[in-house]
PAZAPA-4460 file (N, C-alpha, C; in steps of 0.05 Angstrom, whole numbers, plus 32768, in hexadecimal, padded with zeros to 4 digits):
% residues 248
    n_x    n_y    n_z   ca_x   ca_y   ca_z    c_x    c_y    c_z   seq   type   mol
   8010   7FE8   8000   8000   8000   8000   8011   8019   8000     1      X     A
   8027   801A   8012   803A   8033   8012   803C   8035   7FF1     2      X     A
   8048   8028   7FE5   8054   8031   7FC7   8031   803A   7FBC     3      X     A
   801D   8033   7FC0   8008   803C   7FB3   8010   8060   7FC3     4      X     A
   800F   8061   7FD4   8013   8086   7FE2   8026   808E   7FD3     5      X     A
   803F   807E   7FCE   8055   808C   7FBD   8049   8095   7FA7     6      X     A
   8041   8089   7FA1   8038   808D   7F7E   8020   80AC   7F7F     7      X     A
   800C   80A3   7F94   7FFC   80B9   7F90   8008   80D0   7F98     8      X     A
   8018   80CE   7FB3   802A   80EA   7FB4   803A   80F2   7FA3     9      X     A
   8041   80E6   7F96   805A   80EE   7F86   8047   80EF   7F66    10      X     A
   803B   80E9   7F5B   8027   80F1   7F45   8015   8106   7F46    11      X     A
   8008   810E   7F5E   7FF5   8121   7F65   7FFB   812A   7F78    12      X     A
   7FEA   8149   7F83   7FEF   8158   7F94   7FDA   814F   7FAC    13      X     A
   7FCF   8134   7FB1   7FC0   8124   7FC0   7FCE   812C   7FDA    14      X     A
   7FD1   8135   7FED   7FE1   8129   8009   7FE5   8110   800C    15      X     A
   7FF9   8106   801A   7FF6   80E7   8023   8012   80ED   8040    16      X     A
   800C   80D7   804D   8026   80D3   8064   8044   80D3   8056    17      X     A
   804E   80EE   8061   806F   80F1   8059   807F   80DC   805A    18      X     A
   8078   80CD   806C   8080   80B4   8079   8091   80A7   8063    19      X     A
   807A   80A1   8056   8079   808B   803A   8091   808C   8025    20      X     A
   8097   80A9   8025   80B7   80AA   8014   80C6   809E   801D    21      X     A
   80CD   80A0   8034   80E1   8092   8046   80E6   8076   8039    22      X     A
   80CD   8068   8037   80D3   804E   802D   80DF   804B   801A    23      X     A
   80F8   8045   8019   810B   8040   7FFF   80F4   8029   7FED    24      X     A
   80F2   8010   7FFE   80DD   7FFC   7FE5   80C5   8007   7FDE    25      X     A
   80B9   8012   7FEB   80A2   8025   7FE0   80A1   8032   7FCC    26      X     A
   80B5   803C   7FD0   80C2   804F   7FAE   80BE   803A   7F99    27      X     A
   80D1   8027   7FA0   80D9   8018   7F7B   80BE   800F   7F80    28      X     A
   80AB   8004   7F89   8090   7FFA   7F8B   8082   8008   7F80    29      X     A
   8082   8027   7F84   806C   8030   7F7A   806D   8037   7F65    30      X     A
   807A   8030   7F4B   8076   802F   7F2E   8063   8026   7F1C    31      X     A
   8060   800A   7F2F   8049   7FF3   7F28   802B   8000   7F33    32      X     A
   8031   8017   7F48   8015   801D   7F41   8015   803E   7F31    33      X     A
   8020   8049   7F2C   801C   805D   7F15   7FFD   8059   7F00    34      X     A
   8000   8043   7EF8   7FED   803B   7EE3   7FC9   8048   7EF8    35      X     A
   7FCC   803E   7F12   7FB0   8044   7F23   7FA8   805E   7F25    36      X     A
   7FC5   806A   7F2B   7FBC   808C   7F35   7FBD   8091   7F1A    37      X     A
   7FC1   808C   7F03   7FB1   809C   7EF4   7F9D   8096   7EEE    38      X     A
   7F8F   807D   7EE6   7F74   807C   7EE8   7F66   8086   7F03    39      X     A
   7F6D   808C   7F1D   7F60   809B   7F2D   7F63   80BE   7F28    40      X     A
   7F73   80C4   7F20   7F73   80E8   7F14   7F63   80E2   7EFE    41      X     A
   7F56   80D1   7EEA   7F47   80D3   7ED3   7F2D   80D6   7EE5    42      X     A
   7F2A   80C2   7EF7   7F06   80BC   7F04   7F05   80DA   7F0A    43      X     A
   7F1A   80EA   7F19   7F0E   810B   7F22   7F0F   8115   7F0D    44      X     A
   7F1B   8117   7EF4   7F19   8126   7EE1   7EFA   8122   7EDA    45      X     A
   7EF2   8103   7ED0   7EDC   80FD   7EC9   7EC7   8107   7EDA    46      X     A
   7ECA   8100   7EF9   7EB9   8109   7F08   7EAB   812A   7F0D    47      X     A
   7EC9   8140   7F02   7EC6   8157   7EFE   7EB9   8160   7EE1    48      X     A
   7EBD   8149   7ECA   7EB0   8159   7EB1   7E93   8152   7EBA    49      X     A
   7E8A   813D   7EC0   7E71   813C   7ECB   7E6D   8149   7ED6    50      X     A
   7E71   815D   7EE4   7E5E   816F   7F02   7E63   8191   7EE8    51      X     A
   7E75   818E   7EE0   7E76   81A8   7EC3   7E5A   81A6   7EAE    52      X     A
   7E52   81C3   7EAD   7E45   81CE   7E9B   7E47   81BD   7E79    53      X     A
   7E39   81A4   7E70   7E3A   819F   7E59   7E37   81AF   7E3E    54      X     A
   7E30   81CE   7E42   7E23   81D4   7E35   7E36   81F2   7E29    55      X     A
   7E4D   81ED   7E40   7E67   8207   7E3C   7E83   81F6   7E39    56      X     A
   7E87   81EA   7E23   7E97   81DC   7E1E   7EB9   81ED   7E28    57      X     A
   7EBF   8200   7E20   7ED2   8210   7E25   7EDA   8214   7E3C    58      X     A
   7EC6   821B   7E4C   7ECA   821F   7E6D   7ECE   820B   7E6C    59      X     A
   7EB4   81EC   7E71   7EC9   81D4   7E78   7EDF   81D1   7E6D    60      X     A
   7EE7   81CA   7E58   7F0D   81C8   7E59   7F15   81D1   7E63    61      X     A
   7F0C   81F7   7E65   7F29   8204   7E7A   7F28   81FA   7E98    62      X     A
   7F13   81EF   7EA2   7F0E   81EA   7EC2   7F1B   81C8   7EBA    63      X     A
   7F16   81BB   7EAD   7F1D   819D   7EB0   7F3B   81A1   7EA3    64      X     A
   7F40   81B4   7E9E   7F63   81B9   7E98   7F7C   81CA   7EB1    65      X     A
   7F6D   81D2   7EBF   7F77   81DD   7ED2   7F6B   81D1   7EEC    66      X     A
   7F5A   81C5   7EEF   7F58   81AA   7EFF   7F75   819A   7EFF    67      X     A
   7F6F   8185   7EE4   7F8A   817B   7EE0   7FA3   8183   7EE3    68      X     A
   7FAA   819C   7EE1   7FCA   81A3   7EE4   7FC5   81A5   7F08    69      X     A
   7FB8   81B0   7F11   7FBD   81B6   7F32   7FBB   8197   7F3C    70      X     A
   7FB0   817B   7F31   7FB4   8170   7F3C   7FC6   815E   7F37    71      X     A
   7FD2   815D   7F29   7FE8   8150   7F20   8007   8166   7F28    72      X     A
   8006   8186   7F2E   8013   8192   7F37   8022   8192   7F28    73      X     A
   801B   819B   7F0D   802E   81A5   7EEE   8047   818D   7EED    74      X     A
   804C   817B   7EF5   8066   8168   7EF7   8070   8164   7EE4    75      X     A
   805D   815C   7ECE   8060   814E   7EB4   8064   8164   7EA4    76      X     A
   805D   817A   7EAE   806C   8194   7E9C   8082   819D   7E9C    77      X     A
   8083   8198   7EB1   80A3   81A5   7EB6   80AA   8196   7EA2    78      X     A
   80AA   817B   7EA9   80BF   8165   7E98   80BF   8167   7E7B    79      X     A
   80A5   8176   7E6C   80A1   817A   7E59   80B1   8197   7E4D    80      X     A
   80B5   81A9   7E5C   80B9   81BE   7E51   80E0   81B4   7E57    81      X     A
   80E2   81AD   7E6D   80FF   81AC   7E6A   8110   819A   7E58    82      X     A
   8100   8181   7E4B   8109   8170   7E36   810A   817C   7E1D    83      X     A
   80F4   8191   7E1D   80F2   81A1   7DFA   8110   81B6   7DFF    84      X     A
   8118   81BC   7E11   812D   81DA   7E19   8149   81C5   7E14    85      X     A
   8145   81AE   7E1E   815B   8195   7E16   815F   8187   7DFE    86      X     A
   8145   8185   7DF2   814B   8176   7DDF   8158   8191   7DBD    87      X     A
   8141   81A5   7DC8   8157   81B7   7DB3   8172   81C3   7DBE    88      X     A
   8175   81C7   7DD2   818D   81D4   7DE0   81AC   81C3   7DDF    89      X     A
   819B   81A7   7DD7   81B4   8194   7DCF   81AE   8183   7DB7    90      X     A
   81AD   819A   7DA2   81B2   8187   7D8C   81C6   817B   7D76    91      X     A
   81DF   8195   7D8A   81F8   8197   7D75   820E   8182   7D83    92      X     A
   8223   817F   7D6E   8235   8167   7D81   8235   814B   7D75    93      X     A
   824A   813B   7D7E   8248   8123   7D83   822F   8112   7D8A    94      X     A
   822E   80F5   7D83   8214   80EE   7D9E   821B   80FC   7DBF    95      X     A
   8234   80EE   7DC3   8238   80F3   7DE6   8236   8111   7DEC    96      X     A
   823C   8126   7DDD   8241   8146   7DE3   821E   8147   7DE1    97      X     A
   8214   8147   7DCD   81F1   8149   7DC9   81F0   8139   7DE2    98      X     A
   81EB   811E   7DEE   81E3   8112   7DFC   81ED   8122   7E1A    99      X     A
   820D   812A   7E24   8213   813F   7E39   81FA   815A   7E36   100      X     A
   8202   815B   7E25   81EF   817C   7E2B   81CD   817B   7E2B   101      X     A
   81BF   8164   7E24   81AA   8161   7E28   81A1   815D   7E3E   102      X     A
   81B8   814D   7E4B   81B1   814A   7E6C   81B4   8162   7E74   103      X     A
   81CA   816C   7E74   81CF   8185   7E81   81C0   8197   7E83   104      X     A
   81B0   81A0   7E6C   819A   81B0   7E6A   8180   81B7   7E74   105      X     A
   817F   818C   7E80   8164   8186   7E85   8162   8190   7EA3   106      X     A
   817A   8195   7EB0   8181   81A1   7ED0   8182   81B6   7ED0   107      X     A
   817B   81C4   7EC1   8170   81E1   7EB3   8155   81EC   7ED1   108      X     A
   8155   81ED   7EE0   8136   81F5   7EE7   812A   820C   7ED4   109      X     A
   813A   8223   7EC5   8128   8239   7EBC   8129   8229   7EA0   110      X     A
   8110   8232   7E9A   8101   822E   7E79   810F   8240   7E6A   111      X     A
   810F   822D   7E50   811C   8246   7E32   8103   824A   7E22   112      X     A
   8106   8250   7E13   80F0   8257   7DF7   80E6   823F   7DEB   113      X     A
   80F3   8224   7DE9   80E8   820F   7DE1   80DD   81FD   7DF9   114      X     A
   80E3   8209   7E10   80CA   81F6   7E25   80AD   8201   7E25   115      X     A
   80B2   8225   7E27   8097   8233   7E2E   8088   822C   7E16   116      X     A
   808F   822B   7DF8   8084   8228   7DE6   8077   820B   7DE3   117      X     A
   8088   81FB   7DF4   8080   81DC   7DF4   8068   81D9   7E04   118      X     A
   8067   81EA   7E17   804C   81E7   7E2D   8038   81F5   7E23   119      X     A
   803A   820A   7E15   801F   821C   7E0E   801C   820C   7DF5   120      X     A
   802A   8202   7DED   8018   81EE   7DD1   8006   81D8   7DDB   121      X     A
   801C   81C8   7DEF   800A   81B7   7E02   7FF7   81B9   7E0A   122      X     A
   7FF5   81C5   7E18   7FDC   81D0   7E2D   7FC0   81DE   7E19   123      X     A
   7FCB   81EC   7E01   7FBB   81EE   7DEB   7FAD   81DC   7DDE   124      X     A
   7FC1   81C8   7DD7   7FB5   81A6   7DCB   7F96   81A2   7DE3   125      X     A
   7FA6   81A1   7DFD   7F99   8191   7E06   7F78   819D   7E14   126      X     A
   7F78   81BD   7E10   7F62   81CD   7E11   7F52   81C3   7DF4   127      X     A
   7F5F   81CD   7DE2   7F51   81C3   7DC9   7F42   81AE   7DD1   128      X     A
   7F56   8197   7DCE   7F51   817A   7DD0   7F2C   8178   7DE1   129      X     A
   7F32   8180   7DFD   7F20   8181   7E0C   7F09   818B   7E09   130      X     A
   7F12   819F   7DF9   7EEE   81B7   7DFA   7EE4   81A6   7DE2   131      X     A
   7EF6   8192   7DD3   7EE9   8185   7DBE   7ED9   816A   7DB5   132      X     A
   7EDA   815F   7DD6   7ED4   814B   7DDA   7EBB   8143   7DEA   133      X     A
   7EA5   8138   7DDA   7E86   8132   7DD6   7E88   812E   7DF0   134      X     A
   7E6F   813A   7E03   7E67   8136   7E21   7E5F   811C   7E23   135      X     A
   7E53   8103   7E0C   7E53   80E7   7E0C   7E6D   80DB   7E13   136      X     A
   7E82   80F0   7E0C   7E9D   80E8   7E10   7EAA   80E5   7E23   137      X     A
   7EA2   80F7   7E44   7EB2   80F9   7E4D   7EB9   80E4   7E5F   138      X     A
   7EA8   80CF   7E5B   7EA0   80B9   7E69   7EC1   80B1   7E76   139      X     A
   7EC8   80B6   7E53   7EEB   80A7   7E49   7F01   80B6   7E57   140      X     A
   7F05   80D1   7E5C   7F14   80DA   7E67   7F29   80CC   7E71   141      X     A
   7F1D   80BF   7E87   7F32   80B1   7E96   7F4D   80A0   7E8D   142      X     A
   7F43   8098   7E75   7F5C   808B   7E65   7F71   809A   7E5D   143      X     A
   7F75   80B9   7E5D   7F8D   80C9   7E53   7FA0   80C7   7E6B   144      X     A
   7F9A   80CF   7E84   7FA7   80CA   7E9C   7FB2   80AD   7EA4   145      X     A
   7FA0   809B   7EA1   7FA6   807E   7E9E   7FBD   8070   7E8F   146      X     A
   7FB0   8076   7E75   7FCB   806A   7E5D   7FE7   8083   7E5C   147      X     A
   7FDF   809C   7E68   8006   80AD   7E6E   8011   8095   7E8C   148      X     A
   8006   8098   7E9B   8011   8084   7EAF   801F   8069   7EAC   149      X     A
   800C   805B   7E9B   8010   8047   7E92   8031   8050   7E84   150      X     A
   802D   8059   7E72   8045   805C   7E60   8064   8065   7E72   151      X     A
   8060   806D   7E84   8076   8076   7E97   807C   8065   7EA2   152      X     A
   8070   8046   7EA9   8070   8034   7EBA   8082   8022   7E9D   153      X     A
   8073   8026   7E86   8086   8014   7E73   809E   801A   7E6B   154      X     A
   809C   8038   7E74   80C1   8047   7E70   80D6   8035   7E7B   155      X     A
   80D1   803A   7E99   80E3   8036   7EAB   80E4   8014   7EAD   156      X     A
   80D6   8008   7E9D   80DA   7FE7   7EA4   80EA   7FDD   7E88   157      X     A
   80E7   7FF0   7E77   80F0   7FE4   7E58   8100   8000   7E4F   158      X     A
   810B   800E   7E60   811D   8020   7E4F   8136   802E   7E67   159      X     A
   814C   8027   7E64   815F   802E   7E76   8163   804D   7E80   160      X     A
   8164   804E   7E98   815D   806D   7E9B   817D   806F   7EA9   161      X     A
   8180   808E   7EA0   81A0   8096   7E8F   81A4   80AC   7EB2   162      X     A
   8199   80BA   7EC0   819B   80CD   7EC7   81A7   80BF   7EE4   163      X     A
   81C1   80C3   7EF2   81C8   80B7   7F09   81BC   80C7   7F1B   164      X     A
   81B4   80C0   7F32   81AB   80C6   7F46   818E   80D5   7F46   165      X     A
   8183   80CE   7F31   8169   80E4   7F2C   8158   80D2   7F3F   166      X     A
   813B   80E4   7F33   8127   80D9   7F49   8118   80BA   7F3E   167      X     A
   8120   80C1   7F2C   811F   8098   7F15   8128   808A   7F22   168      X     A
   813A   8088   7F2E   8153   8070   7F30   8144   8059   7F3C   169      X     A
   8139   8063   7F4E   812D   8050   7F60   8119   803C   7F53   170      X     A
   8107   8046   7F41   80F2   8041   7F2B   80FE   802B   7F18   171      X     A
   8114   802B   7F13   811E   801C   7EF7   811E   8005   7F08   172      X     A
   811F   7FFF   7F29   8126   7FE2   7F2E   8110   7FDB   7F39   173      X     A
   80EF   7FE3   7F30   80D7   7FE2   7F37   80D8   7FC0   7F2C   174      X     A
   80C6   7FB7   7F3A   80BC   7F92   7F33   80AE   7F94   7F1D   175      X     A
   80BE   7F84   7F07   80B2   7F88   7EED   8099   7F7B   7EEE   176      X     A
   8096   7F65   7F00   807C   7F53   7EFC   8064   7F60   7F05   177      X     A
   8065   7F70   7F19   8051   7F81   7F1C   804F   7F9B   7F0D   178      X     A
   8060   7F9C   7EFD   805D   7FB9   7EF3   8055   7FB1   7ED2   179      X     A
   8058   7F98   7ECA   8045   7F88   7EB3   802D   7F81   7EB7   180      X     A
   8028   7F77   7ECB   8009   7F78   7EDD   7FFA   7F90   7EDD   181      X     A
   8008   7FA1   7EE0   7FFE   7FBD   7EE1   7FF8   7FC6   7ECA   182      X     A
   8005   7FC7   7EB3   8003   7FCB   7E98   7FEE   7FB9   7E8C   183      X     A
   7FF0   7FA5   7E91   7FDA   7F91   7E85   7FBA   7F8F   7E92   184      X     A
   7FBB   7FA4   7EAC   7F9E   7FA9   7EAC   7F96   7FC1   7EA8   185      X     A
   7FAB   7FD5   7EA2   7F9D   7FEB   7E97   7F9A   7FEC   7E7E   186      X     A
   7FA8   7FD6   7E6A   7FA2   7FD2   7E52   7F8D   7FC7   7E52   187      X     A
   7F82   7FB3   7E5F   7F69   7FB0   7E62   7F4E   7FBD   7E62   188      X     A
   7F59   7FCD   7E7C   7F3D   7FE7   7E84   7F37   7FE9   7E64   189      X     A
   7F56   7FFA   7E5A   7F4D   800D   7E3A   7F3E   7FFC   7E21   190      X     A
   7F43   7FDE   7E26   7F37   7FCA   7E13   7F1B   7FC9   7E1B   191      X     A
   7F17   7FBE   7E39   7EF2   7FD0   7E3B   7EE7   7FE8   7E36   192      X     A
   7EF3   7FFA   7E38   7EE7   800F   7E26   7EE5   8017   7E13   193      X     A
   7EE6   8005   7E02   7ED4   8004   7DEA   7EF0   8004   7DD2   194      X     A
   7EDE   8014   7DBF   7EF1   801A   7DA6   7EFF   803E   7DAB   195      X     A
   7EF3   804A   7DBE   7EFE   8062   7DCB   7F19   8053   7DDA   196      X     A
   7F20   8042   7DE8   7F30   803E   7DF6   7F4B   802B   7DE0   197      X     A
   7F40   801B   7DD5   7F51   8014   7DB8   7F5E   8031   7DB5   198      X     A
   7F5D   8035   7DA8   7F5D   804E   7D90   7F75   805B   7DA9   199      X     A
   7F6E   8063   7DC3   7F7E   806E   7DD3   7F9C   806C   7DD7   200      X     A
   7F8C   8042   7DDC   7FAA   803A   7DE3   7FBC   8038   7DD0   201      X     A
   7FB4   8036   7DAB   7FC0   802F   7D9C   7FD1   804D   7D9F   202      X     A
   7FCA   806A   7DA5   7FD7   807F   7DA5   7FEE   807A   7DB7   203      X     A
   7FE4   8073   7DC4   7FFD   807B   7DE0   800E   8064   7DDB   204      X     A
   8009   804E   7DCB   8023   8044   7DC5   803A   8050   7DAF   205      X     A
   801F   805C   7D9D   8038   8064   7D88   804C   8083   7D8E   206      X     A
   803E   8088   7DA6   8047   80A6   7DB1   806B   8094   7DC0   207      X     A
   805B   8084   7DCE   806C   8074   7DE3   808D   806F   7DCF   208      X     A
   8085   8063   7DBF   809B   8051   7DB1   80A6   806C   7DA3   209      X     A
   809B   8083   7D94   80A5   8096   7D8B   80B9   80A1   7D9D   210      X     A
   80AD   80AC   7DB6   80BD   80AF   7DC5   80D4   80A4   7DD7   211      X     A
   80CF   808E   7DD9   80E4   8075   7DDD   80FD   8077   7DCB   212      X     A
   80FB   8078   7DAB   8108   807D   7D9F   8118   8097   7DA7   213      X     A
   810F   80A2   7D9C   8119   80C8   7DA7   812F   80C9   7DBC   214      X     A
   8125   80BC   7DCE   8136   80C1   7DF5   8152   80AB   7DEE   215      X     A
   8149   8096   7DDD   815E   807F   7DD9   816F   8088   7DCB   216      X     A
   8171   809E   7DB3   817A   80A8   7DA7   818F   80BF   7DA7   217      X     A
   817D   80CD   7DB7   818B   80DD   7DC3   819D   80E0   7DDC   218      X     A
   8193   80CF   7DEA   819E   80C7   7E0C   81A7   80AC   7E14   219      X     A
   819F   809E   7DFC   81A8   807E   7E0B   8190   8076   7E22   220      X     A
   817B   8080   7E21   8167   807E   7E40   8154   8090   7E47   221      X     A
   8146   8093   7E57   813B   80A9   7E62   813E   80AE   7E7A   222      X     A
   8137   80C7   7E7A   8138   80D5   7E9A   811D   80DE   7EA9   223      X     A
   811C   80ED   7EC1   80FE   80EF   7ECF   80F3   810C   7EBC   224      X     A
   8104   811E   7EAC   80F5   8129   7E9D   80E6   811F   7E80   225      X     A
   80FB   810E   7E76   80E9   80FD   7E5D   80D1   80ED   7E66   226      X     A
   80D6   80E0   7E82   80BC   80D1   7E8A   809E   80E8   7E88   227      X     A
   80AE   80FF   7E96   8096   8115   7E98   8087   811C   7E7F   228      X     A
   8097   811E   7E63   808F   8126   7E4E   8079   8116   7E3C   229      X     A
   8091   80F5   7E49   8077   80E9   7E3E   8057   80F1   7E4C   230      X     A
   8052   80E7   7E63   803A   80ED   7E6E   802E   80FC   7E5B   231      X     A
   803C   811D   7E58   802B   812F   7E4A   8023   8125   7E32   232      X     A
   803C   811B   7E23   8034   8114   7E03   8026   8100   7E05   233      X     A
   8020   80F6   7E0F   800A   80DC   7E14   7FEF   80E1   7E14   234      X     A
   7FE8   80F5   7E2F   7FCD   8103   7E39   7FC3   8114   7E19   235      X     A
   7FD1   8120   7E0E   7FD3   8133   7DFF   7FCC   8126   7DE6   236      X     A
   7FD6   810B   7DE3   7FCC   80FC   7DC6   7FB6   80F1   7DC5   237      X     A
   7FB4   80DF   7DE7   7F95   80D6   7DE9   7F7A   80EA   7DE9   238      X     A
   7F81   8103   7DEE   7F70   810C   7DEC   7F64   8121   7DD2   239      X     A
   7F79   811F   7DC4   7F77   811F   7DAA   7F62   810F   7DA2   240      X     A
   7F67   80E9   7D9D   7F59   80D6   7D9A   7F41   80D7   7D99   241      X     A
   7F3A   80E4   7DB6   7F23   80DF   7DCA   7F15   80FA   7DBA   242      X     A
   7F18   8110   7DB0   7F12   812A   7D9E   7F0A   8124   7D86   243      X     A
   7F1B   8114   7D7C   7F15   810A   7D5D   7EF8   80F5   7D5A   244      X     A
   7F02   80ED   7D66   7EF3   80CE   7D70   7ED9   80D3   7D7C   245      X     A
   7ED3   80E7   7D90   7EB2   80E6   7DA2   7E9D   80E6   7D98   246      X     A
   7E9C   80F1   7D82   7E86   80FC   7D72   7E7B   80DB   7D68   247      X     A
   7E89   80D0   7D61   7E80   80B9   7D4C   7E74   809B   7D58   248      X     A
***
């Protein structure tokens, strides 16, 4: 249960007992549940487009979009804006000089012009995305938060993470068998939900492996900001999907 608190504290701005960091096995444990807390941040999302005005599409996105960032506590942005400030800030060089300075960059706390530009596109997608998606729809929600989690849980079990002493480390020696377990029933949930949840998961794989590629490429691995980016580019594709897709 501790690694379930890790995960929610450390994914959302939930409170939980400080305690629970402490636990070194708690930590690598709580990878395998990543996949939960995000399907529990989807149920409040869902739970919140429901109690929203069906009839002011706009306002809801902006309230079910700023919902979402306060509860998730912008995390996945950061990691987003500081991978775009890295990935162009190190494109010149060798592999290893590109690969040095990409890290280097990513320890950047202040934003350049290719992070802020990375987040207001983001956050744009994902207003769009939202104000565009059939109130029959919002049933689905829950699957964008779900399948980014998911995908962070498949990072760190199938992709070597490069960054020494980061806040990963602990994550990469998470129990694969539960953290396959974990994957294989949230691929499930998305297979009961219909042909909306298909369609989802087929995104967030091809987002997944795109970006898999990219970090391998560039870094030999990933770090706790590429994990972050994914999330975004994940949330950001499914709900694309879920936009294109509601009406039909």
């Amino acid at each position: 249960m501790n690694g379930l608190l890790v995960a929610l504290g450390f994914l959302t701005r939930i409170p939980v007992p400080i305690k629970v960091f402490d636990d070194a096995q708690a930590r690598v444990r709580s990878l395998a549940w990543y996949p939960l807390v995000g399907a529990l941040i989807g149920a409040v999302l869902c739970a919140l487009a429901w109690a929203l005005p069906a009839d002011k599409p706009l306002l809801c996105a902006a309230l079910l979009l700023v919902a979402w960032v306060a509860l998730t506590g912008a995390l996945h942005l950061d990691g987003l804006a500081d991978s775009a400030d890295a990935w162009i800030g190190g494109m010149a060089g060798t592999w290893d000089e590109r690969r040095a300075r990409t890290l280097e960059i990513m320890k950047d706390p202040r934003s350049g012009p290719a992070g802020v530009t990375a987040l207001v596109l983001l956050l744009l997608l994902k207003f769009a995305a939202l104000a565009s998606i059939a109130p029959s729809a919002w049933a689905s929600l829950w699957i964008a938060p779900l399948l980014a989690r998911m995908a962070v849980t498949a990072a760190f079990i199938g992709t070597p993470y490069v960054r020494s002493g980061g806040l990963g480390t602990g994550l990469a020696e998470a129990p694969r068998v539960a953290c396959a377990l974990a994957l294989l029933l949230g691929a499930t949930a998305c297979a009961l939900a219909g042909w909306r949840g298909a369609i989802a998961l087929a995104c967030a794989v091809v987002v997944f492996v795109m970006w898999r590629r990219a970090c391998m490429r560039r870094l030999g691995g990933i770090t706790g900001d590429t994990a972050g980016a994914l999330v975004e580019l994940v949330e950001a594709s499914v709900l694309v999907s879920l936009a294109l897709y509601s009406g039909t």
